[in-house]
N, C-alpha and C positions, 0 to 999 in steps of 0.2 A: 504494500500500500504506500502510498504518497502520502497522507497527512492533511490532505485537500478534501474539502468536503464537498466540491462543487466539478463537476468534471466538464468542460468546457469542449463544442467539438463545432465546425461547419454544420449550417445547416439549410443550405443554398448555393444559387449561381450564379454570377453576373457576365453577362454577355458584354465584350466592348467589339464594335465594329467600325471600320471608319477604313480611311484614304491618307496620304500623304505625297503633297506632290512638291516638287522643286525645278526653278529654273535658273537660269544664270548665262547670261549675254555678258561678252565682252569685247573690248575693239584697241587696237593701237594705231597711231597714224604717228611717227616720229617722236617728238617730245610730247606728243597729249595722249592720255588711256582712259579709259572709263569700264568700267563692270556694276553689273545690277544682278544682283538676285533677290529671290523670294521666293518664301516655301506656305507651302495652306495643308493645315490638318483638319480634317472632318473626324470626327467621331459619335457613335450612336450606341448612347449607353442604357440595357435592358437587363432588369433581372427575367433569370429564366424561372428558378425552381425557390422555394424557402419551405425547405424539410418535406415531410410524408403528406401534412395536413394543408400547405400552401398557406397559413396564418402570416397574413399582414404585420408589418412592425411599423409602429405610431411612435414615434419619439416626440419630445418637448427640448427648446434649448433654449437659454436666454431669460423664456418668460412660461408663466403657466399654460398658456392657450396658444403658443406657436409653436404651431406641430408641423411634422415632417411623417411621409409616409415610405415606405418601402414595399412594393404591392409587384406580383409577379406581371409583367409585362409593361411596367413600365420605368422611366430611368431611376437608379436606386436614393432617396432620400429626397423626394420630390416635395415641394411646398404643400401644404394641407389644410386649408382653413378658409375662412369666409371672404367671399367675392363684395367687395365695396361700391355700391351703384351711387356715388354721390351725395347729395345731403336734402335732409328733409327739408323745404321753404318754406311749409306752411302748417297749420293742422289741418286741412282738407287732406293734403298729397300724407298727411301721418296715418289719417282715419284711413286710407281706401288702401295704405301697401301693410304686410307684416314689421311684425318692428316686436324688438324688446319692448321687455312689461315699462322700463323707465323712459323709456324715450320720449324725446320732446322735438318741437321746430330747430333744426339746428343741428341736432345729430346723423350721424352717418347713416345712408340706407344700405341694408345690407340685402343680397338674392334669398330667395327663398326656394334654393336646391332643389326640396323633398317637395314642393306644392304644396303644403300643407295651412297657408296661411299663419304659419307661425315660424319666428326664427328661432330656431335651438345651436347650440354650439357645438353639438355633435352632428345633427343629420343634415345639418345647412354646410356642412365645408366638405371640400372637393380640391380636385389636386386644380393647382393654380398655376404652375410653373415649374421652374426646373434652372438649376446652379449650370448644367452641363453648357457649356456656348454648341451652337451650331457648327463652327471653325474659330481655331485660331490661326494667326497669323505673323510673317514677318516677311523684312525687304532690309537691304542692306544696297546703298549707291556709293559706288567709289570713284574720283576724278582725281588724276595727276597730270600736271601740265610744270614744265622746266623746275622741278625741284617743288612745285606746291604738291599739298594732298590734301584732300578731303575726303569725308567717310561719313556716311549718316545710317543711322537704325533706326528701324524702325516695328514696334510690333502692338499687335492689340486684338483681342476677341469679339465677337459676337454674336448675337441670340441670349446671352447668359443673364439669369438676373440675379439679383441681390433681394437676401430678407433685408433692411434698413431699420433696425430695431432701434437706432438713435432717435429715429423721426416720435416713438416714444416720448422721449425728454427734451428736445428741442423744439417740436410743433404739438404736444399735447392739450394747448390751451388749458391747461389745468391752473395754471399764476409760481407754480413748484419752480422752474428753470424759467431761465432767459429761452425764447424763442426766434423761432429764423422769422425773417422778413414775410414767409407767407400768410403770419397771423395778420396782415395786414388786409388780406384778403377773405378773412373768415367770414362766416353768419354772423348776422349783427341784429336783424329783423328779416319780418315777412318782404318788407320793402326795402332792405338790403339785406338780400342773400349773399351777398360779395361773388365768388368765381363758379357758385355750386360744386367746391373738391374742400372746401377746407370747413371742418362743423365749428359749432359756436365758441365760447369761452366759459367756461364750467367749471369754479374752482371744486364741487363737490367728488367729481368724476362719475356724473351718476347715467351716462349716457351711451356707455359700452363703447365710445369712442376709441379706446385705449386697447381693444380687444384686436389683435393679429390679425390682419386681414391684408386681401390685397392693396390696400391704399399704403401699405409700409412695403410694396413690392416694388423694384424698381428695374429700370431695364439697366443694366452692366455692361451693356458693349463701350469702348472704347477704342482709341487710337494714338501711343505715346510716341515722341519722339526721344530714342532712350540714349541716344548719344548722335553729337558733331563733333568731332575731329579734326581739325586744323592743321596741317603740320607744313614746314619746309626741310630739305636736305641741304646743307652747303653741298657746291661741288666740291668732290673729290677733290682739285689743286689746292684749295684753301683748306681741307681738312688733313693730308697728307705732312703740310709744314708744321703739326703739332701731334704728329704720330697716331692720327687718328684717321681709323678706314670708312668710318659713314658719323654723320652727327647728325641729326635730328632736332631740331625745337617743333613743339608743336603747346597746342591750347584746346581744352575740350570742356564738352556742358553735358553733363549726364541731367535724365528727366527734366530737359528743356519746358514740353510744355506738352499735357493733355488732351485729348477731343472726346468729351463725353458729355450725357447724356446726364448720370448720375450727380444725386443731389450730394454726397457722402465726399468724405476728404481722400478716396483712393478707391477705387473700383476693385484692386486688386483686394478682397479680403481673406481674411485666414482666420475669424476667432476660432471656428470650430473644426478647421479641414482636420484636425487630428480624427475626429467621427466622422467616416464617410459617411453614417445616417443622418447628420446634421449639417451640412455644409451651407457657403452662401450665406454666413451671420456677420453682420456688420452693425455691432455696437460703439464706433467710433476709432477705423483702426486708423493709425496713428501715419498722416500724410505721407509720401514721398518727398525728399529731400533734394532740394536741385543741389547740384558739387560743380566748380567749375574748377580745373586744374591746370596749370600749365609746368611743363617739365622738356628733357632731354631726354632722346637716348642715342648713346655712344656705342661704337664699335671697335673696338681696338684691335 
């Protein structure tokens, strides 16, 4: 015997299927060169089997009611929970749609999955999304002309989204944290609905507004530029007179500058990649740092 009271084993399959392509053109014409490449990965990620009985796995991360599913046939750790249609404007538009027992003008409307005329927070959520991008991607452009060089990267995903669990404590209209500029746009009245996406101001929280849904769902694709490159070479005759076989200065910017979509300080997030059943949680991960460097390199 081991000592272990608990014996731990697989009890499933996950299917990954996908493409990987790459290309790369290049050209010289005397002192001027130039090369481009660029590679795209598709990926299509499915569980196949979980154990004898095929029983779903529901996880929670973060918060009590954001859940994640793991269900055979589709991608593994998929978003789980209530679809957000907007905000109530009025009490007519409260009386004719389902809604929690608290709700008022002003709070979020949520779908009503099962048809049942009522929302519950088990049979009203449905997978919503998915962490997995469609493709990633990257490109790499290089130019040398009499002793310059330059190099740029470039990479970024898309289709992929983001849980946004900050938007929690930064746009809850609850008075608790400072919030982003969208409270600017919330419910205010029947005769200022403000943009119909952002619900009232509640310091009670009594309006389920705070409940995981897709309104903290966001889209994750981006496009970064992850380094330019600068550089020149002396020629050879100048580098020769100081017993040196090539010298180099060059100047570079790592995470230059972003393209996205994403309300969050870095699209890239990681709180919970260590659980694949949890992935795609972004409780404020901590920005990218732009670096700019300049240096030498020598050959001797």
């Amino acid at each position: 015997t081991t000592g272990f009271e608990i014996a731990r084993q697989n009890i499933g399959s996950v299917q990954n299927r996908g493409w990987e392509f790459m290309l790369t053109l290049r050209d010289r014409y005397e002192s001027f060169s130039w090369a481009v490449s660029g590679n795209l990965s598709v990926n299509k990620n499915k569980v196949l089997s979980l154990g004898s009985q095929g029983t779903e796995i529901i996880k929670t991360a973060g918060t009590g009611h954001s859940y994640f599913i793991t269900r055979i046939g589709e991608p593994i750790g998929s978003y789980y929970f209530l679809t957000q249609d907007g905000v109530f404007e009025n009490q007519q538009e409260l009386d004719e749609y389902p809604h929690f027992a608290n709700t008022q003008p002003g709070d979020f409307r949520f779908v009503d999955i099962d048809g049942n005329d009522t929302i519950d927070v088990d049979a009203d959520r449905s997978i919503v999304g998915s962490y997995f991008p469609d493709f990633i991607y990257g490109m790499r452009a290089e130019i040398s002309y009499a002793g310059f060089d330059l190099a740029i990267n470039l990479q970024g995903t898309e289709g992929n989204e983001i849980l946004n669990l900050l938007r929690r404590y930064n746009a809850n209209m609850e008075g608790n944290f400072n919030n982003t500029t969208e409270a600017l746009n919330r419910w205010r009245s029947p005769e200022e609905p403000g943009n119909g996406e952002v619900n009232r101001a509640n310091r009670k929280a009594t309006g389920n507004n705070g409940r995981t849904s897709t309104w903290h769902l966001e889209d994750g694709s981006y496009i970064r530029i992850q380094n330019i490159a600068l550089g020149y070479t002396l020629p050879e005759k100048w580098t020769k007179r100081v017993l040196v076989d090539r010298l180099r200065f060059y100047i570079s910017v790592q995470n230059l500058y972003t393209w996205t979509d994403y309300s969050g300080y870095n699209p890239e997030v990681d709180l919970y990649n260590s659980d694949a059943l949890t992935p795609g949680v972004d409780y404020g991960v901590y920005p990218l740092a732009r670096t700019y460097s300049l240096g030498l390199n020598a050959t001797f």
